[in-house]
LUMSE-204817 format. One record per atom (N, C-alpha, C): atom name; x, y, z; residue number from 1; residue in three letters; chain. Coordinates in Angstrom, 3 decimals. Layout:
<rs>
   site       east      north         up   pos   code   unit
     CA          X          Y          Z   NUM    ala      A
...
</rs>
This chain:
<rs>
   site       east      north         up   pos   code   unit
      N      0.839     -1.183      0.000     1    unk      A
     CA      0.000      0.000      0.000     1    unk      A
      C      0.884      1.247      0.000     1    unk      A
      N      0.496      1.906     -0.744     2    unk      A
     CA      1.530      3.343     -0.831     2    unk      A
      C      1.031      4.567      0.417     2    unk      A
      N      1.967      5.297      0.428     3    unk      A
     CA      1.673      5.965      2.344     3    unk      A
      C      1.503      7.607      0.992     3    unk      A
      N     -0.298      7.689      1.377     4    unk      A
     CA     -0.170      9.088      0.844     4    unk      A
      C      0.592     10.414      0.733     4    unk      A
      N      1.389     10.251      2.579     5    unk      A
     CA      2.061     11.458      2.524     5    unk      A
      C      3.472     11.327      1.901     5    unk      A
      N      3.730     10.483      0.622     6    unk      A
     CA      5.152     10.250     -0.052     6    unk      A
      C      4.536     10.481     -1.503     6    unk      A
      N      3.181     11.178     -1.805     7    unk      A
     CA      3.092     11.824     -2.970     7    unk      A
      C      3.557     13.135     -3.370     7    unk      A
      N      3.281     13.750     -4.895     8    unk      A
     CA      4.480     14.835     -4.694     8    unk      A
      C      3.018     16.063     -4.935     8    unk      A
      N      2.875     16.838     -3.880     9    unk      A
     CA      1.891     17.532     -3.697     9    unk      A
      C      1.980     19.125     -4.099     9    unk      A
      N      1.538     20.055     -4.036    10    unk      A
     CA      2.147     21.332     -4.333    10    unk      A
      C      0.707     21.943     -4.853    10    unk      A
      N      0.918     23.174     -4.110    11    unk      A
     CA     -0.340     24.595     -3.874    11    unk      A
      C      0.485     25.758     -4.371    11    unk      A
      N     -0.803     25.888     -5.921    12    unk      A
     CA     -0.433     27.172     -5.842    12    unk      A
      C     -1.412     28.049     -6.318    12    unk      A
      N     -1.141     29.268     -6.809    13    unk      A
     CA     -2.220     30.344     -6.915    13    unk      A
      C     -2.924     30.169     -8.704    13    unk      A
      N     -4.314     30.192     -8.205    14    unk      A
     CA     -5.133     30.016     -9.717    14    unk      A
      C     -5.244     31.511     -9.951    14    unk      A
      N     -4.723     31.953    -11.102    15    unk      A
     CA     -5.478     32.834    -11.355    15    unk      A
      C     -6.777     33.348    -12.262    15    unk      A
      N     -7.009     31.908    -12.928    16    unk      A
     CA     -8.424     32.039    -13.437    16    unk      A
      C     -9.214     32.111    -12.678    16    unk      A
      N     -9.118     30.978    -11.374    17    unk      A
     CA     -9.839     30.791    -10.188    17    unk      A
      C    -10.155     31.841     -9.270    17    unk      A
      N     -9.036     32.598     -9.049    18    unk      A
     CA     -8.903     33.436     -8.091    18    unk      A
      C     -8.730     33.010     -6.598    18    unk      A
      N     -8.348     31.553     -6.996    19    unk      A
     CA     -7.981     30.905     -5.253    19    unk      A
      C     -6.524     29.742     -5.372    19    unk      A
      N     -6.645     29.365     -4.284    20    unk      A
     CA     -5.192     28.376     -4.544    20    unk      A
      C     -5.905     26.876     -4.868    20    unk      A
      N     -5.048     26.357     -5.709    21    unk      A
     CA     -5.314     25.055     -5.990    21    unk      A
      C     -4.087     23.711     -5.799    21    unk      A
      N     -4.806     23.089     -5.190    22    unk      A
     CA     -3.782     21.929     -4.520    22    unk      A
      C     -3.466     21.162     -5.730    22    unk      A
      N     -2.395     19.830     -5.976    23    unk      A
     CA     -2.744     18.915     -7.271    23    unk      A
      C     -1.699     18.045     -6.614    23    unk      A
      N     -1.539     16.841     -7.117    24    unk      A
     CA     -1.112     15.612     -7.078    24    unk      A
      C     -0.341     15.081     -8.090    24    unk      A
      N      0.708     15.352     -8.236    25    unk      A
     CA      1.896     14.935     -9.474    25    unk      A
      C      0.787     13.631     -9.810    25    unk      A
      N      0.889     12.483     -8.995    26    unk      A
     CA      0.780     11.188     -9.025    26    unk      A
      C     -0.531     10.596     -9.634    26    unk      A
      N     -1.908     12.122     -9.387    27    unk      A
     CA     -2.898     11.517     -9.982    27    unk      A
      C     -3.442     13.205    -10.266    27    unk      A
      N     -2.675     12.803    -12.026    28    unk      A
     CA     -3.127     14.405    -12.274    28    unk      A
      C     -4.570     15.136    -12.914    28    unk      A
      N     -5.203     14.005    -12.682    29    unk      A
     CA     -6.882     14.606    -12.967    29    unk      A
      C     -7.810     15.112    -11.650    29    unk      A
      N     -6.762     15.164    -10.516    30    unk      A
     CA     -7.411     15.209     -9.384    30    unk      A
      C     -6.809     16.883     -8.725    30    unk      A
      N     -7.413     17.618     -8.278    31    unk      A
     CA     -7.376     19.131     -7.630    31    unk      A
      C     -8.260     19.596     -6.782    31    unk      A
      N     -7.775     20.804     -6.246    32    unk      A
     CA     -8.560     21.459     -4.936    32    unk      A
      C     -8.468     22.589     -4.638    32    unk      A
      N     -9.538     23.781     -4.979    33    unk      A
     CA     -9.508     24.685     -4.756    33    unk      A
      C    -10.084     25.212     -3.541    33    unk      A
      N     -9.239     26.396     -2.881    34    unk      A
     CA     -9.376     27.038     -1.555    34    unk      A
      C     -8.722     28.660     -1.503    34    unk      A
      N     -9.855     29.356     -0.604    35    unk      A
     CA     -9.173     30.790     -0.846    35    unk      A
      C     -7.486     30.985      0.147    35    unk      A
      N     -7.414     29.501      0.586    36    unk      A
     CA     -6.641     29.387      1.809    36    unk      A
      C     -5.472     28.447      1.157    36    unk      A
      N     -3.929     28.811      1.632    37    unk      A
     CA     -3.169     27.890      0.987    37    unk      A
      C     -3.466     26.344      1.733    37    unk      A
      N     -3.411     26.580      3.196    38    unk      A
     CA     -3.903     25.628      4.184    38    unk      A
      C     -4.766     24.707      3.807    38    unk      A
      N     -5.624     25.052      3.596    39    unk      A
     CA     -6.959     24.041      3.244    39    unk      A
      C     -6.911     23.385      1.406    39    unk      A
      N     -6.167     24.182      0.867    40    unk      A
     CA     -6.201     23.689     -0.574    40    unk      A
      C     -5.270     22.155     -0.606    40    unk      A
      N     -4.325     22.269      0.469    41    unk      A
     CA     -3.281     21.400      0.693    41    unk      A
      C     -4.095     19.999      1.643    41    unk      A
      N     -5.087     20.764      2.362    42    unk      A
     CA     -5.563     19.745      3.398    42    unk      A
      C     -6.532     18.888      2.473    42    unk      A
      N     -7.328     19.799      1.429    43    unk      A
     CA     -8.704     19.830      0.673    43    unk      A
      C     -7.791     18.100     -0.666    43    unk      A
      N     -6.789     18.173     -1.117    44    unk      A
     CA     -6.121     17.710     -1.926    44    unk      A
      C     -5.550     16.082     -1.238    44    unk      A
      N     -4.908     16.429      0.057    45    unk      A
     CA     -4.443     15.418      0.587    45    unk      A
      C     -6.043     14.534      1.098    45    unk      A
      N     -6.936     15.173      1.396    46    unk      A
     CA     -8.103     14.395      2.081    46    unk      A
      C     -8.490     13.559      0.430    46    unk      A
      N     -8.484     14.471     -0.602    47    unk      A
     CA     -9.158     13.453     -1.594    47    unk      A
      C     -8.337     12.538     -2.407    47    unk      A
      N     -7.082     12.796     -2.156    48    unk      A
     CA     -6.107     11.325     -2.533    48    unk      A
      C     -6.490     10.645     -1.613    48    unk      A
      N     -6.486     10.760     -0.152    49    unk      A
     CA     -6.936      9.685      0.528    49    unk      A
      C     -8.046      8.610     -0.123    49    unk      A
      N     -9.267      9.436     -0.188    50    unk      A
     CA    -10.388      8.895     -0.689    50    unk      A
      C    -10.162      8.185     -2.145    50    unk      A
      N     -9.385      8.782     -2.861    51    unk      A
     CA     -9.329      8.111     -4.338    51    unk      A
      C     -8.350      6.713     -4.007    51    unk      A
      N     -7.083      6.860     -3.028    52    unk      A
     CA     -6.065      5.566     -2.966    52    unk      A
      C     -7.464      4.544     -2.299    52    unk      A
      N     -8.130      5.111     -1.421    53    unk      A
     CA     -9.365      3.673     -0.507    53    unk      A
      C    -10.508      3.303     -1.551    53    unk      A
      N    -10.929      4.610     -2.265    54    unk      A
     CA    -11.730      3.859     -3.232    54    unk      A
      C    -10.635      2.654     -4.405    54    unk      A
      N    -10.014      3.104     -4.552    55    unk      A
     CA     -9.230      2.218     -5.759    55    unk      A
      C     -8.260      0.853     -5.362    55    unk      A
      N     -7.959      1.217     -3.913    56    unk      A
     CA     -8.091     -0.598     -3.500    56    unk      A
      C     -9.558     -0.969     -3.214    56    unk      A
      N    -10.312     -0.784     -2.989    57    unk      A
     CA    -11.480     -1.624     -2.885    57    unk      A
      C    -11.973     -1.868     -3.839    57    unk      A
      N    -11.787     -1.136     -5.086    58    unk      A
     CA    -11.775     -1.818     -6.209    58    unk      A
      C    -10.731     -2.550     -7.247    58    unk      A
      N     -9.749     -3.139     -6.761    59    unk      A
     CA     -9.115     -3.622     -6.733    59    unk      A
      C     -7.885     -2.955     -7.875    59    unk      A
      N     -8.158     -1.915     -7.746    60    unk      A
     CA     -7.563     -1.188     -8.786    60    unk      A
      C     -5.914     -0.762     -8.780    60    unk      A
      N     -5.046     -0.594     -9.387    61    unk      A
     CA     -3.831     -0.228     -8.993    61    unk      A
      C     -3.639      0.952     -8.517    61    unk      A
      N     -3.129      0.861     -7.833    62    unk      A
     CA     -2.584      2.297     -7.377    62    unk      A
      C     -1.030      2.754     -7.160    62    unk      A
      N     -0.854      3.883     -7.844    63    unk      A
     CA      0.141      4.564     -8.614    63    unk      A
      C      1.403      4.450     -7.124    63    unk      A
      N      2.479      4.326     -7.579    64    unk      A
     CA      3.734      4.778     -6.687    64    unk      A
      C      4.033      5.865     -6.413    64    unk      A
      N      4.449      5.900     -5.250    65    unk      A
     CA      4.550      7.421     -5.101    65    unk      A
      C      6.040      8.015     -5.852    65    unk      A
      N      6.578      8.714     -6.565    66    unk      A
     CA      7.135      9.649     -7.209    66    unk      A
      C      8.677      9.003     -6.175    66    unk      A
      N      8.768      9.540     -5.057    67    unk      A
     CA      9.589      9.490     -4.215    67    unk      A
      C     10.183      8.307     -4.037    67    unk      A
      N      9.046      7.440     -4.175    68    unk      A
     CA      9.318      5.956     -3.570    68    unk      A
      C      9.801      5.143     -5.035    68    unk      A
      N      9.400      5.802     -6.130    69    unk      A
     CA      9.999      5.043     -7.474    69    unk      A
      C     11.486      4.597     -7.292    69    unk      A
      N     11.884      3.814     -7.939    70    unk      A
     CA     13.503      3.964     -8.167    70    unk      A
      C     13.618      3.707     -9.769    70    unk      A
      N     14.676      4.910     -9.641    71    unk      A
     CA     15.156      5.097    -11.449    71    unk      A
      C     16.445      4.635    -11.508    71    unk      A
      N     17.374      4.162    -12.802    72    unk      A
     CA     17.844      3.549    -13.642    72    unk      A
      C     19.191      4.804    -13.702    72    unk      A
      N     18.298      6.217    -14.146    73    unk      A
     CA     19.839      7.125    -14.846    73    unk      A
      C     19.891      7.285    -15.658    73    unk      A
      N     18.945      6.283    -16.929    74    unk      A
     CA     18.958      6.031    -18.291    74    unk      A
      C     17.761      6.506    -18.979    74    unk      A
      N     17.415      7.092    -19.692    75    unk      A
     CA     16.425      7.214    -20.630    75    unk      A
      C     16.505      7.595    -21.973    75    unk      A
      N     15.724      7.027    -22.426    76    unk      A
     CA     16.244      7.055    -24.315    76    unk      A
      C     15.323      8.232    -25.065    76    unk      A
      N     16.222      9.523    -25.774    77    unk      A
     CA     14.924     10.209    -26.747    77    unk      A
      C     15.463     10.119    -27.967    77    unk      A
      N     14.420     10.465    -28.577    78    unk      A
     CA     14.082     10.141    -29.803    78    unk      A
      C     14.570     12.071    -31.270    78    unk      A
      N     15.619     11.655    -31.821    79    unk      A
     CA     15.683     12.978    -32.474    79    unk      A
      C     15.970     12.953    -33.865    79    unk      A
      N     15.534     13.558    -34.779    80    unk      A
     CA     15.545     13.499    -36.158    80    unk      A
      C     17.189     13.024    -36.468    80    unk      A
      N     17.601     12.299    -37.335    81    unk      A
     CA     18.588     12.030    -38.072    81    unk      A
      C     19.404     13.402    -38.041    81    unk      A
      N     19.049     14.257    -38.771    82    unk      A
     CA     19.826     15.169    -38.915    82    unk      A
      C     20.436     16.535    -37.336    82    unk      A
      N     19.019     16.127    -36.581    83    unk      A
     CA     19.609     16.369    -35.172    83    unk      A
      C     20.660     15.798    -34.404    83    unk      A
      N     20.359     14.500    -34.596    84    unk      A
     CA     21.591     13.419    -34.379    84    unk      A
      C     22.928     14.070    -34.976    84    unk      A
      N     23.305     14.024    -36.355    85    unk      A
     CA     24.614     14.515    -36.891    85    unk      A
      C     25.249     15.777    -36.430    85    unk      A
      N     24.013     16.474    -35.895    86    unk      A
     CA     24.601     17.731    -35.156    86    unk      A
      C     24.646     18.126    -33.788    86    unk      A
      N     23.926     16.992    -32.938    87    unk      A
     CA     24.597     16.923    -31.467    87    unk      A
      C     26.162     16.342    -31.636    87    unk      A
      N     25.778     14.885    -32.561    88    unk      A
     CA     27.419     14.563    -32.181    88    unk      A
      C     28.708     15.234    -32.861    88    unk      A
      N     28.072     16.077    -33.923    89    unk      A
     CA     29.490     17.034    -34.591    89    unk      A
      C     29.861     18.150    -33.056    89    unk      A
      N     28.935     18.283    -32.073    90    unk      A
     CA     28.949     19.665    -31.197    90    unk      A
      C     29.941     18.861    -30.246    90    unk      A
      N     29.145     17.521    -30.247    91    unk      A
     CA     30.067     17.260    -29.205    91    unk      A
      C     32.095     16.324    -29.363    91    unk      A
      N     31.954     16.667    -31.003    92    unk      A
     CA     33.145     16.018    -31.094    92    unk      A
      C     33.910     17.428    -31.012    92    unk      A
      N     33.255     18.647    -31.306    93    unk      A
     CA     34.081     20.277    -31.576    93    unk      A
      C     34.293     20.518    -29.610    93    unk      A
      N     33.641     19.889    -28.995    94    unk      A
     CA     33.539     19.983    -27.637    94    unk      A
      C     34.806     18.948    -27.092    94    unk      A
      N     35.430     18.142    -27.375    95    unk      A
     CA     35.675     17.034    -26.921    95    unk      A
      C     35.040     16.410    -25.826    95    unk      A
      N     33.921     16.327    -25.935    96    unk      A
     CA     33.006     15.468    -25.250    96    unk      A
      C     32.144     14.012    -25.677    96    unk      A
      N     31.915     12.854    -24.807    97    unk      A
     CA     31.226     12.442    -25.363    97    unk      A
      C     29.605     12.713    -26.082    97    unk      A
      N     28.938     12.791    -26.866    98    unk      A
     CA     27.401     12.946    -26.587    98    unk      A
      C     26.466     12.890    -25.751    98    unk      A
      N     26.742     11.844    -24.742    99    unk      A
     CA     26.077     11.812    -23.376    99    unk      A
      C     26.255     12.664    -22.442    99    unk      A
      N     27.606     13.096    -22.238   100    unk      A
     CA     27.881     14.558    -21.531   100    unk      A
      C     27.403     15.504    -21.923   100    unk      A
      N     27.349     16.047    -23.673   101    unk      A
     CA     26.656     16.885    -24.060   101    unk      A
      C     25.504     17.346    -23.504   101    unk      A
      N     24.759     15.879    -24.218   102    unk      A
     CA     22.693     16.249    -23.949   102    unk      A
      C     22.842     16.245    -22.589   102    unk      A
      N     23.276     15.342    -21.549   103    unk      A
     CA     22.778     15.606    -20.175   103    unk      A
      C     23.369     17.404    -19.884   103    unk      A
      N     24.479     17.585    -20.449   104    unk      A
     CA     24.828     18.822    -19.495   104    unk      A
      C     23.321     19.782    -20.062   104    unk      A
      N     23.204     19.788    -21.375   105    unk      A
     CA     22.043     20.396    -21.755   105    unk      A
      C     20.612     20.466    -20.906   105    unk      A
      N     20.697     19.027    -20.660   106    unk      A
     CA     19.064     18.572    -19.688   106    unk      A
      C     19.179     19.493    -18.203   106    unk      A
      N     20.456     19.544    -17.803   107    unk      A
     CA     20.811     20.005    -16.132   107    unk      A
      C     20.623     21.389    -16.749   107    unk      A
      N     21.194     22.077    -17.589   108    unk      A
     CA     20.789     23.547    -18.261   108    unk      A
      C     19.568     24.191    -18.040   108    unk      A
      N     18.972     23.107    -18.768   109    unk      A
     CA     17.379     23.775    -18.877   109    unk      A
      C     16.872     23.417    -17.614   109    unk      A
      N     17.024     22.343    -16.351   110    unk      A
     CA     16.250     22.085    -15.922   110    unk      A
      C     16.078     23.475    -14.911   110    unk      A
</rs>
């Protein structure tokens, strides 16, 4: 059973709404609006509760928490041919491998 409070939670200000809205990395069709940061956070955590108890009783899976995942390090993307020839020309003018490249790029933007 996954421990709700190891989801990745976060309140912030709607401004269509005109109030704060809670959300749930882990189950992102689910939100909570409050004129209060307090309660948008309380309003959010009470209805993951309710969605993780409804969805074991229906025997349904329920998602890992973010935190509790464990990752690899590795992930594969996908880039046009001709993108390809020109990361790895950057990174041979770099003396770098390509993998140093794109990751230093990914830590860049992040």
């Amino acid at each position: 059973m996954s421990d709700i409070h190891h989801y990745t939670y976060r309140v912030s200000w709607s401004p269509e709404d005109g109030e704060f809205v809670g959300t749930v990395a882990e189950f992102p069709s689910l939100s909570w609006l409050s004129s209060s940061q307090i309660e948008a956070f309380q309003g959010i955590l009470d209805m993951t509760a309710g969605t993780v108890a409804d969805m074991q009783a229906n025997g349904e899976k329920v998602p890992d928490p973010i935190a509790d995942r464990h990752y690899s390090g590795r992930f594969v993307v996908r880039v046009t041919p001709e993108q390809h020839r020109e990361l790895v020309l950057e990174a041979a003018e770099e003396k770098v491998s390509l993998n140093r490249l794109v990751s230093g790029r990914v830590l860049v933007g992040a």
